[in-house]
TORKOL-4160 file (C-alpha; in steps of 0.2 Angstrom, whole numbers, padded with zeros to 4 digits, m for minus):
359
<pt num="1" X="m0037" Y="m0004" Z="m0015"/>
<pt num="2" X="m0042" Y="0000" Z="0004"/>
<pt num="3" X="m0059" Y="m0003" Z="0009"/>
<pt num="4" X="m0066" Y="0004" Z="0025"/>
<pt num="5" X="m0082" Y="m0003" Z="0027"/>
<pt num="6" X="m0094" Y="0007" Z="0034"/>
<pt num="7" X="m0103" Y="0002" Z="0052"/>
<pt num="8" X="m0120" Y="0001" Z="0055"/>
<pt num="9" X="m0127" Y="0015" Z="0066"/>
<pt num="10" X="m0127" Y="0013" Z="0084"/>
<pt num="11" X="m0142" Y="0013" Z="0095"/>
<pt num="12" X="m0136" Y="0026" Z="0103"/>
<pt num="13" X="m0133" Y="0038" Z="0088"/>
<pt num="14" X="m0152" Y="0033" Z="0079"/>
<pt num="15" X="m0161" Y="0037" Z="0100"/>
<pt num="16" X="m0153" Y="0054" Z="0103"/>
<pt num="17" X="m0156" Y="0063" Z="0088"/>
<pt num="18" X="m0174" Y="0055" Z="0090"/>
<pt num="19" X="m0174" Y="0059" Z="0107"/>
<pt num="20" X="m0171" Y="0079" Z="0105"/>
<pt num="21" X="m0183" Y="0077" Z="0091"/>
<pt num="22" X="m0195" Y="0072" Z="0101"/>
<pt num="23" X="m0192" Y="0086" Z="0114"/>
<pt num="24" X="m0194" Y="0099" Z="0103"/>
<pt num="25" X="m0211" Y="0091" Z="0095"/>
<pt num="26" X="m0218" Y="0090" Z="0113"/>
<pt num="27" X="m0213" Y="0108" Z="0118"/>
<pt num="28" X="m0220" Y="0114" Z="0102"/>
<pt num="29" X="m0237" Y="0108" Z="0102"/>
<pt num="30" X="m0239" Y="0101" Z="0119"/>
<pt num="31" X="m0233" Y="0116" Z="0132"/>
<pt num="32" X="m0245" Y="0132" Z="0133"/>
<pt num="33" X="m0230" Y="0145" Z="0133"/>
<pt num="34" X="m0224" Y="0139" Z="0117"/>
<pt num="35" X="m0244" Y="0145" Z="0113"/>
<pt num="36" X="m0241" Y="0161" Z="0116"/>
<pt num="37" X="m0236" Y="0175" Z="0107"/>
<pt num="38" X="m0229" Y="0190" Z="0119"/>
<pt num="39" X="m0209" Y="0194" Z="0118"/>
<pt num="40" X="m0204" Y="0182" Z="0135"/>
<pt num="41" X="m0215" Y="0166" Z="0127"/>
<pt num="42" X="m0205" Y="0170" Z="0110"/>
<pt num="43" X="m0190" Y="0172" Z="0118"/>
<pt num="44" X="m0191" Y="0154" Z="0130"/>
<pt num="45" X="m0196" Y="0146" Z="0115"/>
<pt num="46" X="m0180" Y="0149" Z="0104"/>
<pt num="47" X="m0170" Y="0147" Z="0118"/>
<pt num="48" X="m0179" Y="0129" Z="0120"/>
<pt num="49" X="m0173" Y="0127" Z="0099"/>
<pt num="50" X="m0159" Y="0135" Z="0101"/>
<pt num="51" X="m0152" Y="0123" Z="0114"/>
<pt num="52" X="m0160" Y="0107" Z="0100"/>
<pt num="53" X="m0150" Y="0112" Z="0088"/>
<pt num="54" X="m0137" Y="0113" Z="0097"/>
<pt num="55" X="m0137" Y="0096" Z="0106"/>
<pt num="56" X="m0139" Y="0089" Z="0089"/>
<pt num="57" X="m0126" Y="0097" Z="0080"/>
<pt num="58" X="m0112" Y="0093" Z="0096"/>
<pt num="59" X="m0120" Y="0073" Z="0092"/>
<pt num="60" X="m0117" Y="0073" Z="0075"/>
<pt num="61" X="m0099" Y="0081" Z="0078"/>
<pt num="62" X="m0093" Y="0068" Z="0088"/>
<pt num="63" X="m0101" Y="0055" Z="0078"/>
<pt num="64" X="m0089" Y="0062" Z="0064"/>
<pt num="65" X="m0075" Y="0062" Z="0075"/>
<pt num="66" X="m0075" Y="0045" Z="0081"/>
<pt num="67" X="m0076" Y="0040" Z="0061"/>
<pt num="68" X="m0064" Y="0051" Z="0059"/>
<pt num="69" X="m0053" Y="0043" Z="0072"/>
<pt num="70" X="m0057" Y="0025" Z="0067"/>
<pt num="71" X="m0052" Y="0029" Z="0048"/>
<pt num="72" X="m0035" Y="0036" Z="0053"/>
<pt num="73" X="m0032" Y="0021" Z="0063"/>
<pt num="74" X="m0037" Y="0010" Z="0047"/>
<pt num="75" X="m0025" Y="0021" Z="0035"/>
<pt num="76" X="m0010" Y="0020" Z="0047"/>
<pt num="77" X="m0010" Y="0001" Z="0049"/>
<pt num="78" X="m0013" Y="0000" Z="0027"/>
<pt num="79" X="m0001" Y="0013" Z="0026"/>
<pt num="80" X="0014" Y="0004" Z="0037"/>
<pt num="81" X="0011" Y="m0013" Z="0027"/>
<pt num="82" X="0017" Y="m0005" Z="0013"/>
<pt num="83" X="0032" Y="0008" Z="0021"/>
<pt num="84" X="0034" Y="m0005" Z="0033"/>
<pt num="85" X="0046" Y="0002" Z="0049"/>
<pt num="86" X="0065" Y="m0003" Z="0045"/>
<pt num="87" X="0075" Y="m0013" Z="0059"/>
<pt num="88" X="0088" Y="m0001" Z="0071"/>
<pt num="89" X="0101" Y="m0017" Z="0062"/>
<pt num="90" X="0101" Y="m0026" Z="0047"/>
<pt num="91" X="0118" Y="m0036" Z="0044"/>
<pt num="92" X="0128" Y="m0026" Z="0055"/>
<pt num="93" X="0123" Y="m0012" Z="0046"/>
<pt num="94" X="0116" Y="0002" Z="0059"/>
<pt num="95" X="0097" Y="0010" Z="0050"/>
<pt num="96" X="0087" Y="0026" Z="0051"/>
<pt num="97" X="0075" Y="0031" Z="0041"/>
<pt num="98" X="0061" Y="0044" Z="0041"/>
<pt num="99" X="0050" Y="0052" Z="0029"/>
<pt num="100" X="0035" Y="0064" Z="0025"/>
<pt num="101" X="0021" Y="0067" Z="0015"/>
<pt num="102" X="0018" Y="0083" Z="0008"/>
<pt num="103" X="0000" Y="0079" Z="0008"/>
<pt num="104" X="m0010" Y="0085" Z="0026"/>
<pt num="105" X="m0015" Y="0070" Z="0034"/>
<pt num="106" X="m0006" Y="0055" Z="0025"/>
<pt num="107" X="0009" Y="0045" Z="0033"/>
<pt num="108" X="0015" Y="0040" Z="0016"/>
<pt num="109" X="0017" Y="0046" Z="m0001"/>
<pt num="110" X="0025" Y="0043" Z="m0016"/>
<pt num="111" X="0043" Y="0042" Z="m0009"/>
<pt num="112" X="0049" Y="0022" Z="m0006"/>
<pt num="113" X="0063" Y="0014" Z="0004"/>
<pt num="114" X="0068" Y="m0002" Z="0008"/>
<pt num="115" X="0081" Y="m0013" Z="0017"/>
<pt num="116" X="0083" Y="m0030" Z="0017"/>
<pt num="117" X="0097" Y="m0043" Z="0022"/>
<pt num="118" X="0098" Y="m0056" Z="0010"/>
<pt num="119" X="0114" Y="m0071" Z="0005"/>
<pt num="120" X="0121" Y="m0057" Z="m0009"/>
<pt num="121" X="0123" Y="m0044" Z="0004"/>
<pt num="122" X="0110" Y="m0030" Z="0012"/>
<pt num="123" X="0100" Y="m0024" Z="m0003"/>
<pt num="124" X="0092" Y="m0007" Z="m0004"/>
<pt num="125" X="0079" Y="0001" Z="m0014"/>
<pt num="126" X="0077" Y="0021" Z="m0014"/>
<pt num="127" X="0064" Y="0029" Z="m0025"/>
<pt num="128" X="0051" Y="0043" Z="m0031"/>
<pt num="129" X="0035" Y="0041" Z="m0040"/>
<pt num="130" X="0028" Y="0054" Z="m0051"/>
<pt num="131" X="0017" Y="0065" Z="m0041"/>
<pt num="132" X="0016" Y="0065" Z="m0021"/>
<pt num="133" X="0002" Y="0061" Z="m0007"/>
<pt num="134" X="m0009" Y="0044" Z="m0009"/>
<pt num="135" X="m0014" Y="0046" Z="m0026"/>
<pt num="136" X="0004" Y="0037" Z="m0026"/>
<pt num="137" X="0002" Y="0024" Z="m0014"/>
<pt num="138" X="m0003" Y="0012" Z="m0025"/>
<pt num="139" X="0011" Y="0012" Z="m0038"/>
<pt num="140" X="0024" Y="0012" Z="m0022"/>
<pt num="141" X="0016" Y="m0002" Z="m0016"/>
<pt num="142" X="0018" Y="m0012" Z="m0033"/>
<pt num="143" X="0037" Y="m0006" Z="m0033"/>
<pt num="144" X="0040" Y="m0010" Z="m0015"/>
<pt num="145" X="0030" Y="m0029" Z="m0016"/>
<pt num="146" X="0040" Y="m0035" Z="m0031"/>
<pt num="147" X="0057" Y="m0027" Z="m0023"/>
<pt num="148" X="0054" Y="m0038" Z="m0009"/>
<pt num="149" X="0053" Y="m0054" Z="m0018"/>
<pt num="150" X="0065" Y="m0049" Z="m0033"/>
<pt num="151" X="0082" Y="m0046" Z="m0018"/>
<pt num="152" X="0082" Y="m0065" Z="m0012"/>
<pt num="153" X="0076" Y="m0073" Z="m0030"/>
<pt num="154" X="0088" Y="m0063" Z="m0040"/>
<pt num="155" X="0107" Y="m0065" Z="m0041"/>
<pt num="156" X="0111" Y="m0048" Z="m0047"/>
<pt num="157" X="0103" Y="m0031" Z="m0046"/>
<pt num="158" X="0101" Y="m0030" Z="m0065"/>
<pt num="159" X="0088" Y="m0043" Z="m0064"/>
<pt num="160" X="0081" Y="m0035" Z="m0047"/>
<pt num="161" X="0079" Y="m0020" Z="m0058"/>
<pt num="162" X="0070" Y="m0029" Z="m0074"/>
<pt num="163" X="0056" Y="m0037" Z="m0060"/>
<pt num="164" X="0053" Y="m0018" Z="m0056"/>
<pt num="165" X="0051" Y="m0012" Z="m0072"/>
<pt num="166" X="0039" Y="m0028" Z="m0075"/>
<pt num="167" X="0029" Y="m0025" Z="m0061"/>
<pt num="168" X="0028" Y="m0006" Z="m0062"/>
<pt num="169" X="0023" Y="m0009" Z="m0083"/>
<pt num="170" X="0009" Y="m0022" Z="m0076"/>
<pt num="171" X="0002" Y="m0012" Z="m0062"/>
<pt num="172" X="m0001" Y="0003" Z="m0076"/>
<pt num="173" X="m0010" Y="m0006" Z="m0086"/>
<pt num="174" X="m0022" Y="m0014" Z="m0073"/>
<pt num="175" X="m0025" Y="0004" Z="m0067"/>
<pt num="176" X="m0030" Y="0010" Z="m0083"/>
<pt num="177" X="m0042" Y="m0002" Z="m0087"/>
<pt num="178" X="m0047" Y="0000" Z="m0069"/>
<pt num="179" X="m0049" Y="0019" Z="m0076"/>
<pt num="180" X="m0056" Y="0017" Z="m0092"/>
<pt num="181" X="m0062" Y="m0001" Z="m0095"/>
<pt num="182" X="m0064" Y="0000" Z="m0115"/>
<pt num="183" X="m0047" Y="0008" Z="m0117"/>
<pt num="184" X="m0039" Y="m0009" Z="m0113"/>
<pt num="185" X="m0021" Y="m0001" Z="m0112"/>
<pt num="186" X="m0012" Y="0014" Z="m0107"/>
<pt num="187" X="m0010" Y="0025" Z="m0123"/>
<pt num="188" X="0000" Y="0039" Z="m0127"/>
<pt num="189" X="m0013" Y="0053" Z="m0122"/>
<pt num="190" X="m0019" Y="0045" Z="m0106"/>
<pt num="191" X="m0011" Y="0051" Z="m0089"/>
<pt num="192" X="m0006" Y="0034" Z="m0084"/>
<pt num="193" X="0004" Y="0034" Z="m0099"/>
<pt num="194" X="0016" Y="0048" Z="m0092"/>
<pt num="195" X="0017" Y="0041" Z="m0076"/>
<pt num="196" X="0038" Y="0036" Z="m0071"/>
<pt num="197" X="0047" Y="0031" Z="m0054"/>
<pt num="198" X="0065" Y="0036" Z="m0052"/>
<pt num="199" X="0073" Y="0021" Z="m0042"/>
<pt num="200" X="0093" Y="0016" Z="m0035"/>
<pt num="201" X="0097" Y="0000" Z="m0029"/>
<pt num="202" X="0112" Y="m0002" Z="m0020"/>
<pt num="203" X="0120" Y="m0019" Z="m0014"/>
<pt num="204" X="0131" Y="m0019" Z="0000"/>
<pt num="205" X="0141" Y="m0036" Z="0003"/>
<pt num="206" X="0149" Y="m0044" Z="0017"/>
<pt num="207" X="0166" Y="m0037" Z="0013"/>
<pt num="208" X="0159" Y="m0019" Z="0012"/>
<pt num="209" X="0159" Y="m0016" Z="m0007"/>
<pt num="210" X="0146" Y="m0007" Z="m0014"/>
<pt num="211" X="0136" Y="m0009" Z="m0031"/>
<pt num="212" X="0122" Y="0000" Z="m0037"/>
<pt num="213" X="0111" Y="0004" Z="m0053"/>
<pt num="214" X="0102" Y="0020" Z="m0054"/>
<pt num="215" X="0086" Y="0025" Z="m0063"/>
<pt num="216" X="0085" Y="0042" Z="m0063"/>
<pt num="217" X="0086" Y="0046" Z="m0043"/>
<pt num="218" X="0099" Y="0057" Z="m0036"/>
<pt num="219" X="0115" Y="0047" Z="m0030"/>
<pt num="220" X="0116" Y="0046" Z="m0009"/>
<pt num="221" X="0130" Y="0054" Z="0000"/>
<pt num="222" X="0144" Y="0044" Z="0008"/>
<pt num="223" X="0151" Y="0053" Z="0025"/>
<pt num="224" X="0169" Y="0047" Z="0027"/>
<pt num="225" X="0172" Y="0053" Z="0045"/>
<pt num="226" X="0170" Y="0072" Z="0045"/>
<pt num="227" X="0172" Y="0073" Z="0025"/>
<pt num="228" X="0154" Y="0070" Z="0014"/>
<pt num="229" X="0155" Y="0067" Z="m0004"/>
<pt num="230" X="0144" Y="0059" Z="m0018"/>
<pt num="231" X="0145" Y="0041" Z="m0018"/>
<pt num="232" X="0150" Y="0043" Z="m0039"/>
<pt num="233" X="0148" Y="0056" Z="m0053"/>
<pt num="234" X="0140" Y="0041" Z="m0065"/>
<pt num="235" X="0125" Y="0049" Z="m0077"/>
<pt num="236" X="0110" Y="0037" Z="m0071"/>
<pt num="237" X="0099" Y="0028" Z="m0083"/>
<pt num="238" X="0081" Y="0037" Z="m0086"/>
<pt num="239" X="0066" Y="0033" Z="m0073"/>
<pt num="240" X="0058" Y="0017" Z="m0074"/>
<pt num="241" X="0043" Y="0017" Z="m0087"/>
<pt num="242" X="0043" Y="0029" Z="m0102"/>
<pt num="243" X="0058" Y="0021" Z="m0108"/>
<pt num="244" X="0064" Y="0003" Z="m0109"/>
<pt num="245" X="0078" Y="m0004" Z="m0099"/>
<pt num="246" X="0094" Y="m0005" Z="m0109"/>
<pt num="247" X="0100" Y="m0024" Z="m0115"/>
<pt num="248" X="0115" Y="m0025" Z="m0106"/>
<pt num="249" X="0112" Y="m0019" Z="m0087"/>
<pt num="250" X="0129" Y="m0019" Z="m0076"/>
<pt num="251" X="0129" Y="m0013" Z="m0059"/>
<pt num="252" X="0140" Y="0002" Z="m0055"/>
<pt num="253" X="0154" Y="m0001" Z="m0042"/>
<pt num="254" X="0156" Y="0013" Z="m0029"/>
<pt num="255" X="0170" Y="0005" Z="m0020"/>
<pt num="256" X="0168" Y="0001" Z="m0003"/>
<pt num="257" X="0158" Y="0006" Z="0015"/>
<pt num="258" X="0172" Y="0006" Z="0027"/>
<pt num="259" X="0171" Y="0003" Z="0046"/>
<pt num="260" X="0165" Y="0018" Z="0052"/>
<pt num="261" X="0157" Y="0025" Z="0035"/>
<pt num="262" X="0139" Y="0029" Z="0033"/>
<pt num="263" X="0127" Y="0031" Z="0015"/>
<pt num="264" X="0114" Y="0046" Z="0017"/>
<pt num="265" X="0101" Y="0041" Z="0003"/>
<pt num="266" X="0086" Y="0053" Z="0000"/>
<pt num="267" X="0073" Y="0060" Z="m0014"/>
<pt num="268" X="0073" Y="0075" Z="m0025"/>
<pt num="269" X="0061" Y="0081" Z="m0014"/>
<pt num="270" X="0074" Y="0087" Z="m0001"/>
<pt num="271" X="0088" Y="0095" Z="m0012"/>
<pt num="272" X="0072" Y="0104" Z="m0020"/>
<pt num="273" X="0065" Y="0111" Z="m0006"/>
<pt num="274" X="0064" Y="0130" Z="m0008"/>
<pt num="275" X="0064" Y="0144" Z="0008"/>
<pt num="276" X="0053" Y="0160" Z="0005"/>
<pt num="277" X="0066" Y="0168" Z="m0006"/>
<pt num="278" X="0066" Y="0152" Z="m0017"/>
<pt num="279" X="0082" Y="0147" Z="m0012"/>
<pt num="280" X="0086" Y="0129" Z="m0016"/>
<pt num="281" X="0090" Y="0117" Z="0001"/>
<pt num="282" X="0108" Y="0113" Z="0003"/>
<pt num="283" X="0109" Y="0096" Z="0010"/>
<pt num="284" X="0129" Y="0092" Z="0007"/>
<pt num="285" X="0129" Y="0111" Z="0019"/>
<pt num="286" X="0119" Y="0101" Z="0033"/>
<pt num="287" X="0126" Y="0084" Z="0031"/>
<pt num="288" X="0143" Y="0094" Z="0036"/>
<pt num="289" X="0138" Y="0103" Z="0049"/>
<pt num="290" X="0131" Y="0089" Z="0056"/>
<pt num="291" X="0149" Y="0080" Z="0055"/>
<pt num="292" X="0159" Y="0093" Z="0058"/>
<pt num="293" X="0164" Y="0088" Z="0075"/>
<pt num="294" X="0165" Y="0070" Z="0076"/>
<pt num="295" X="0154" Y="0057" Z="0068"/>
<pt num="296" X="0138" Y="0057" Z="0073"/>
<pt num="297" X="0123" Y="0041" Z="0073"/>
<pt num="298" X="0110" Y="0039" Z="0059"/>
<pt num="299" X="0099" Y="0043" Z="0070"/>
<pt num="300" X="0107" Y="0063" Z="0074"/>
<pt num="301" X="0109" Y="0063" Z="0054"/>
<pt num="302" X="0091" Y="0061" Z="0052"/>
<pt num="303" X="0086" Y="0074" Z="0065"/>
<pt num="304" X="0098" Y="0086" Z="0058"/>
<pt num="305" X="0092" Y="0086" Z="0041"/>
<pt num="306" X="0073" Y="0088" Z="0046"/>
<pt num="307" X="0075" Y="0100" Z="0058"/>
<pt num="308" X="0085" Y="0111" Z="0044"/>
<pt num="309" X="0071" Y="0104" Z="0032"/>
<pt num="310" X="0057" Y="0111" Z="0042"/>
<pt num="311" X="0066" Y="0126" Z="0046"/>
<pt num="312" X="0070" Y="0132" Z="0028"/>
<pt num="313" X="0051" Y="0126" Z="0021"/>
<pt num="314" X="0044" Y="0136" Z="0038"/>
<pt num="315" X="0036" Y="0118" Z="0039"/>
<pt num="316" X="0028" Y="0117" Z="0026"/>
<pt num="317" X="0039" Y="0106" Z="0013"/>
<pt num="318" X="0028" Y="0108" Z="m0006"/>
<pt num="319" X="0035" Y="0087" Z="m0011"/>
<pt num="320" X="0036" Y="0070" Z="m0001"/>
<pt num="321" X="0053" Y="0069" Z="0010"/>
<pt num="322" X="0062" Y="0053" Z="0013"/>
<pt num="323" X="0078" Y="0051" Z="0021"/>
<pt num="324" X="0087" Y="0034" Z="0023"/>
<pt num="325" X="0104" Y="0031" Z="0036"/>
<pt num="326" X="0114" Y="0018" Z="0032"/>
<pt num="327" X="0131" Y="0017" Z="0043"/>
<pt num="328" X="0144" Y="0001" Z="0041"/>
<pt num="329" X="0149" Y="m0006" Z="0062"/>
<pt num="330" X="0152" Y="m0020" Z="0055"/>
<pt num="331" X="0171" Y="m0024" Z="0063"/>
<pt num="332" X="0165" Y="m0015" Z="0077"/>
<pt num="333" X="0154" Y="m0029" Z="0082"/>
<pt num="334" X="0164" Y="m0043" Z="0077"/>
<pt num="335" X="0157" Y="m0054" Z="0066"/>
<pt num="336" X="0138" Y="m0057" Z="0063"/>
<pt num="337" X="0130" Y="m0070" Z="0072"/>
<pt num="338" X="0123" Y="m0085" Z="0063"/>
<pt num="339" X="0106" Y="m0077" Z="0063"/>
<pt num="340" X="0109" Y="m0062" Z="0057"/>
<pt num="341" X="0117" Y="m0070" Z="0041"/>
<pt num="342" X="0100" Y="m0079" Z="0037"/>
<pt num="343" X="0091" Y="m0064" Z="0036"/>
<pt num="344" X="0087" Y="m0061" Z="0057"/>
<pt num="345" X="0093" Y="m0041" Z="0057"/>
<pt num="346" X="0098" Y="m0043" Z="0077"/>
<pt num="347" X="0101" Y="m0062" Z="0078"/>
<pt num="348" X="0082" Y="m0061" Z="0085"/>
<pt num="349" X="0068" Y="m0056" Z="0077"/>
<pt num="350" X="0058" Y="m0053" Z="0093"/>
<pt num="351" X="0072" Y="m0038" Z="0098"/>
<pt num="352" X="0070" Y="m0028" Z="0082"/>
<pt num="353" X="0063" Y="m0010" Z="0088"/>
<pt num="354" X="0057" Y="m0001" Z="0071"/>
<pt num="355" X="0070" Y="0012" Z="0065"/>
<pt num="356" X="0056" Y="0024" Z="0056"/>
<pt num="357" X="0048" Y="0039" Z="0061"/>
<pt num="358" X="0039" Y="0051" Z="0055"/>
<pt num="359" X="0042" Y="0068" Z="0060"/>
C-alpha cells in the first residue's frame, strides 16, 4: 500500500486566509461607507467582498495545486519501482519498451514487463492483470517482485512459473482479508475470487534459442528481416489463478533469435483496440510497414506502433498498452564482456540509460 502522508499547514497558508478575513471584518464594521445604504456604498462594498472571495479562492487553488503536484511526484517515484525503466542492453540484446495506462493520470496499470539477464540466459516476463488503471497495481507488483527473485533461483521456467502462481495465490488472499477480515479466504462469490493474470515467459540463451511457457497471453511476434510472423501456433495454458498449473510443465521451444532478428511482445490490449467503426487494430499490418524497407531499431518499432495506436483510438485507447522490443546484436558486438555475463546489461552499470517511456 502507498501512503502519502499528509503535511502540516504552512504559516503561510493558516495567515492569508486569516488575513483576508480579517480585512473584510474591519471593512464591515469598522469603515462608514460600508454603514451606508445608497447604491455607490452598496456597490464599493461588494466589490470590497467580491475581491475577498476572490483572493481566497485563487489561495486555496494553489494550495490544491502544489498537493496536487507533490502527490504526482510521490505516485511516479511508487509507480517506477514497480515498472522499473529497462536498460537500452541487456546481454547483447538491444531493449525498448513503453506502455500506457488507460486510466487519466496514472503511469502504470495493470500491464507488466520485465527483462533481466541471468546465468540461464536473458529472462522475460510479459503479462495482463484482470482489469486496468491502479486498482491493479498491486497484484503487478506481487507478480513482478516474485518474477525478480524466481529468474536467478530457478533453473527452469516451469518452476519460475510455479513461484508466480504462489505468489499471485498468496497475495489474493491477503487482499481479501484486507477486504473483509471475517471471510478469512477468497471464496467462490467474492470478486477477488475471479481475479486472473495472463503471463509468457520467455528464455533466451547465449546461443540464441528461445523457450517459453505461456499462460493465456497472446504470443509476441518475431521480425526476420522484413518478414513478421508469430513466434509459434501453440494453444497456451489458462491465465494464472482460476485454475491450477498442470503437473508436468515443459517449456515450449520456439527455435532461435538470429543475429539480426527481433521479438515484439505486447498485451491484448493493443490487438483489441477498436477505431470509431469498431474495427479491431491490426498490429502484424503495422509491424510490416514498419519493416518494409529495411530493419528498423526497437526503438522506431515502438514509435511506429503507438503512433498507429493513438491514431486508430483518436488517443484515447479503452485498455492498458505495453509494448516490449527485444532485438538479438549479439555477433554484431562480438562477444559480451565479462560484466555483462554477470548480470551488468552494458559491462557498466553506471552507463545504463533507461529504455522506457511513456508516450
Amino acid at each position: 500500500m502507498i501512503r502519502i502522508k499528509a503535511r502540516a499547514p504552512t504559516t503561510r497558508a493558516v495567515v492569508l486566509p486569516t488575513l483576508w478575513g480579517a480585512v473584510a471584518v474591519a471593512y464591515k464594521f469598522g469603515c462608514p461607507l460600508a454603514q451606508q445604504t445608497g447604491v455607490g456604498a452598496r456597490i464599493v462594498t461588494s466589490a470590497v467582498f467580491l475581491a475577498v472571495g476572490t483572493g481566497l479562492i485563487i489561495h486555496v487553488r494553489r494550495a490544491l495545486l502544489r498537493e496536487l503536484r507533490q502527490a504526482r511526484r510521490v505516485a511516479r517515484a511508487a509507480q517506477s519501482v514497480v515498472l522499473r525503466p529497462l536498460p537500452p542492453r541487456l546481454d547483447g540484446l538491444h531493449v525498448a519498451a513503453a506502455q500506457l495506462s488507460a486510466e487519466r493520470g496514472a503511469c502504470v496499470g495493470g500491464d507488466l514487463y520485465e527483462a533481466i539477464a541471468t546465468e540461464y540466459g536473458v529472462r522475460v516476463v510479459m503479462g495482463d492483470v484482470r482489469g486496468h488503471g491502479l486498482a491493479a497495481l498491486g497484484t503487478v507488483a506481487a507478480v513482478l517482485g516474485s518474477f525478480r527473485e524466481a529468474v536467478h533461483d530457478e533453473p527452469d521456467l516451469g518452476s519460475v512459473l510455479r513461484r508466480l502462481e504462489r505468489a499471485l495465490a498468496r497475495h489474493l488472499r491477503e487482499r481479501a482479508r484486507a477486504e473483509h477480515p471475517a471471510g478469512g479466504g477468497p471464496d467462490p462469490d467474492h470478486p477477488v475470487a475471479e481475479e486472473f493474470v495472463t503471463v509468457l515467459l520467455l528464455e533466451i540463451g547465449r546461443d540464441g534459442e528461445l523457450h517459453a511457457l505461456n499462460c493465456g497471453h497472446p504470443w509476441p511476434y518475431r521480425i526476420r528481416g522484413t518478414s513478421v510472423e508469430s513466434l509459434t501456433r501453440v494453444d497456451p495454458l489458462p491465465p494464472l489463478g482460476p485454475f491450477p498449473l498442470p503437473a508436468e510443465l515443459e517449456a515450449e521451444s520456439c527455435g532461435p533469435l538470429l543475429a539480426g532478428d527481433s521479438l515484439v511482445l505486447f498485451t491484448d490490449g493493443v490487438e483489441d483496440a477498436r477505431d470509431v467503426r469498431g474495427r479491431f487494430f491490426s498490429l502484424p499490418e503495422v509491424l510490416r510497414g514498419a519493416v518494409c524497407d529495411h530493419p528498423v531499431s526497437p526503438q522506431t518499432v515502438l514509435r511506429t506502433v503507438f503512433a498507429a495506436l493513438l491514431h486508430h483510438t483518436a488517443g484515447s485507447p479503452k485498455d492498458d498498452i505495453a509494448l516490449l522490443v527485444l532485438r538479438n546484436e549479439r555477433s554484431r558486438e562480438g562477444r559480451s564482456s565479462p560484466g555483462a555475463r554477470d548480470g551488468d546489461t552494458c559491462g557498466s552499470g553506471a552507463r545504463a540509460r533507461p529504455a522506457t517511456s511513456h508516450p
